[in-house]
C-alpha positions as CSV (number, residue, x, y, z in Angstrom):
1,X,24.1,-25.8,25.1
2,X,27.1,-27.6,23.2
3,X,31.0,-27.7,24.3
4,X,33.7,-28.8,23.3
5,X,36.7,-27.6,21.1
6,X,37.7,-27.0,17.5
7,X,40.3,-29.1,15.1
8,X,42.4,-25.7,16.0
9,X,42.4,-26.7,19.6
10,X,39.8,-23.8,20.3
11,X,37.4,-23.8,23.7
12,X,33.6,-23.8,22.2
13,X,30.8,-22.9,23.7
14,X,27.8,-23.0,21.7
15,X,23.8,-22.5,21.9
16,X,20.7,-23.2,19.4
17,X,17.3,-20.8,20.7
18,X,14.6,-22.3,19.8
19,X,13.8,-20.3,16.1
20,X,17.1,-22.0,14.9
21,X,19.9,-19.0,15.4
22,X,22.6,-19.6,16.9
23,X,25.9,-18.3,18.4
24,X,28.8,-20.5,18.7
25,X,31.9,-18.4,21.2
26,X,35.3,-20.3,20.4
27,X,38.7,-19.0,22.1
28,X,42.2,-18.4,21.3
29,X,43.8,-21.4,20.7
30,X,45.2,-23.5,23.6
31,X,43.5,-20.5,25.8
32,X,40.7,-21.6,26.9
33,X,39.9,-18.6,29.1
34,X,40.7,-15.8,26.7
35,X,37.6,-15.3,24.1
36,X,38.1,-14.7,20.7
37,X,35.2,-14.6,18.7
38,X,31.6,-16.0,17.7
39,X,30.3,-18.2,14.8
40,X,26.6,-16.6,14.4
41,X,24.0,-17.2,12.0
42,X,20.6,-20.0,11.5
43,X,20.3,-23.4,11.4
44,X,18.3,-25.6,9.1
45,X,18.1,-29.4,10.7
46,X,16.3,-32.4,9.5
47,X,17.7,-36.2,9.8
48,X,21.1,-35.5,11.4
49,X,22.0,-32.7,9.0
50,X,22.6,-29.1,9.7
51,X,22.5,-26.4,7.1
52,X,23.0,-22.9,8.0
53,X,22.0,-19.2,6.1
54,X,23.7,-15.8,6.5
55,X,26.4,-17.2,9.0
56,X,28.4,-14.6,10.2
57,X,32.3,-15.4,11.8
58,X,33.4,-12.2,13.7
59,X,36.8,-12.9,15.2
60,X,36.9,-9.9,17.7
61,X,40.5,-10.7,18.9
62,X,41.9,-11.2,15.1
63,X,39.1,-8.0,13.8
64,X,38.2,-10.0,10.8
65,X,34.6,-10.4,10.0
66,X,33.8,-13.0,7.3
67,X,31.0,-15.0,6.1
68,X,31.8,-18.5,5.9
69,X,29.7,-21.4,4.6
70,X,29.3,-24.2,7.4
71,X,27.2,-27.4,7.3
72,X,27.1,-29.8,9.6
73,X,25.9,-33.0,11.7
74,X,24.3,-33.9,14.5
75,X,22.7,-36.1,16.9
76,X,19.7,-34.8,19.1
77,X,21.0,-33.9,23.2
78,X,24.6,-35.6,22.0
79,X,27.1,-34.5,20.0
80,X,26.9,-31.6,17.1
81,X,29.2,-31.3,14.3
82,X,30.0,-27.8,12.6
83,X,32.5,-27.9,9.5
84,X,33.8,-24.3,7.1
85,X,34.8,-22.0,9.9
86,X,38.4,-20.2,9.8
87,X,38.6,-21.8,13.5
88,X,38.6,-25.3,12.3
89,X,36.1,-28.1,12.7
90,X,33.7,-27.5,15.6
91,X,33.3,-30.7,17.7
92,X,30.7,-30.3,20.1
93,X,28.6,-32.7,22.9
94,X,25.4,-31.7,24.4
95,X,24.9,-30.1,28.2
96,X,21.9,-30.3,29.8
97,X,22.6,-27.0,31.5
98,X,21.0,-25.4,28.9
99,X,17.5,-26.5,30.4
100,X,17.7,-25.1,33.7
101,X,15.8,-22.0,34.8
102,X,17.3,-18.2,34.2
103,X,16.7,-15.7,37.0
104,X,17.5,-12.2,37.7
105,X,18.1,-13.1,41.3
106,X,20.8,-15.3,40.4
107,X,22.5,-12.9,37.4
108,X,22.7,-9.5,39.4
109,X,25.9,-8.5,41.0
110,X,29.2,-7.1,39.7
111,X,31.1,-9.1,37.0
112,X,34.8,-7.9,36.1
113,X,36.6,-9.5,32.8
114,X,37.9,-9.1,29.8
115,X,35.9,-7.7,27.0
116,X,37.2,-7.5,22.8
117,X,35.3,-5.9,19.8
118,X,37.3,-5.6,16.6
119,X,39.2,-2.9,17.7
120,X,39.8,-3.1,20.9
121,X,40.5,-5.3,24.3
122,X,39.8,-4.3,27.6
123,X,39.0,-4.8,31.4
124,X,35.5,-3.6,32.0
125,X,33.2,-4.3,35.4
126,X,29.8,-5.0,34.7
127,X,27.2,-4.1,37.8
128,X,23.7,-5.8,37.2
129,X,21.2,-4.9,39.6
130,X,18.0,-7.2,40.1
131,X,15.5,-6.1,37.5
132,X,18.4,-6.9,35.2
133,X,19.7,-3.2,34.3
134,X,23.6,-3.2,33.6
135,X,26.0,-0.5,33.6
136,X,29.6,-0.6,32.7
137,X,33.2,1.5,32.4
138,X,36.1,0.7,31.1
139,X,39.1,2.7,29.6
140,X,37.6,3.7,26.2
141,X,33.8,2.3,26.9
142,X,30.5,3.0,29.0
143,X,28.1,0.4,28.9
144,X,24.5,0.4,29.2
145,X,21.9,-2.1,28.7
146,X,19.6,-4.9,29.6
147,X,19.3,-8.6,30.4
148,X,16.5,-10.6,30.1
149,X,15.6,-14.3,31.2
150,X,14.5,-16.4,27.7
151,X,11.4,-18.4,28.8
152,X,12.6,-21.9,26.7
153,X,16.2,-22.1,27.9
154,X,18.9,-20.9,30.5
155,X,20.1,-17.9,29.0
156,X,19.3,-14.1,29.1
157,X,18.7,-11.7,26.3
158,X,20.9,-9.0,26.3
159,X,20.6,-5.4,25.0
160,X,23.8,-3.6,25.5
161,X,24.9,-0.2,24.3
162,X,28.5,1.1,23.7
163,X,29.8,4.5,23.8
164,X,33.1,5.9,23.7
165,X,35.2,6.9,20.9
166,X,37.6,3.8,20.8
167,X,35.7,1.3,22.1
168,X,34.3,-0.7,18.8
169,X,35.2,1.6,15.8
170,X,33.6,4.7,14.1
171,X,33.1,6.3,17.7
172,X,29.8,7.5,18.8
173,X,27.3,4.8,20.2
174,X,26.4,1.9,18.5
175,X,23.6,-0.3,20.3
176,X,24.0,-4.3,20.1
177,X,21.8,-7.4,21.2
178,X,22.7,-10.6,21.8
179,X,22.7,-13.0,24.6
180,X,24.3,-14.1,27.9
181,X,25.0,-17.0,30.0
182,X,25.7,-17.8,33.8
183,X,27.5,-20.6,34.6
184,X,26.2,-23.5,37.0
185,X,28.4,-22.2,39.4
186,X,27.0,-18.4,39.2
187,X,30.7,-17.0,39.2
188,X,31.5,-16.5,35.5
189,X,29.4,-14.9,32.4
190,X,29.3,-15.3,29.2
191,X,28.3,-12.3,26.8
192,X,28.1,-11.5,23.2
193,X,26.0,-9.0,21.3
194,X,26.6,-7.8,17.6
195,X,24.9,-4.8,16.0
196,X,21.9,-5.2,13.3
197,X,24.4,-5.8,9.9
198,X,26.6,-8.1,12.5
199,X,29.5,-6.1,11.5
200,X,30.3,-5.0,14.9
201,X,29.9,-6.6,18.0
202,X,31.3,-7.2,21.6
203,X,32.6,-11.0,23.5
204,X,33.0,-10.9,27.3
205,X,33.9,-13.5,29.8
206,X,34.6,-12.4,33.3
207,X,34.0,-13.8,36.9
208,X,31.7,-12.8,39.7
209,X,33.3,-9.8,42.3
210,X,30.5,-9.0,44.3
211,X,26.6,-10.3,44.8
């Protein structure tokens, strides 16, 4: 797990799985609470140098999608470096939270917050019962899905389908995978999910309601 902020003075909050992908959430400027987007694509490191293939930048809040080429630096468990992204220079330092241990037990409950796709912002409240099913309604949206623990670091897996006319463009259903993240307190998550040809997707960040 990497944090830290961008040359833009954007919140990050980054994490590499263990085949290389990654997904890098960045905020609205000087907001660090509000969301607005994700830097997603693969990493390629060897001797401090990060290259990355079919990167994907899909700023929910500002519904612009591009494909940017970033490179980078970085130093193993300390600090990572991502440069090319419309949100600036990514400078980032290591947290070991990403080693502890995900659990169902831990993630279910209701979560209420703020969710954007390219189209659309909204409240939603997200009810995740202990076997990791999750349902969701907002204005525009139903939610349906699935969270699973990852067995090499402390995130979940997330399969999450949205329906509604509004809710993320062209109407119908569209069904999106991603992942999620509690935070070391277990009050606020961290979600974000983008269809197959990442050209539609979903960030969310709300806080714990209920157990």
């Amino acid at each position: 797990m990497w944090v830290g902020s961008t040359s833009s003075n954007r919140t990050v909050t980054g994490f590499v799985l263990d085949d290389g992908s990654y997904w890098f959430l960045y905020s609205l400027p000087n907001s660090g609470a509000t969301l607005a987007g994700v830097l997603q694509g693969k990493f390629t490191a060897a001797n401090g140098i990060l290259s990355t293939a079919s990167t994907v930048d899909l700023n929910a809040l500002g519904n612009s999608r591009t494909e940017p080429s970033v490179a980078g630096t970085y130093q193993t468990k300390k600090t990572l470096t991502l440069n090319g992204a419309a949100a600036g220079t990514f400078n980032t330092g290591y947290s070991s939270q990403y080693e502890g241990t995900p659990s169902l037990a831990k993630l279910a409950g209701v979560f209420k917050g703020s969710y954007a796709t390219r189209t659309m912002t909204d409240s939603v409240s997200f009810s995740i019962n202990a076997n990791g099913t999750v349902v969701g309604t907002s204005t525009s949206c139903t939610f349906s899905g699935k969270f699973s623990p990852r067995s090499t670091a402390n995130l979940y897996d997330m399969g999450l389908t949205l329906t509604g006319t509004g809710c993320i463009g062209g109407g119908g259903s569209v069904e999106l995978n991603g992942i999620a993240y509690l935070d070391a307190a277990g009050t606020t998550l961290y979600t974000v999910g983008l269809e197959g040809n990442r050209d539609r997707g979903m960030i969310f960040n709300g806080l714990r309601v209920q157990q």
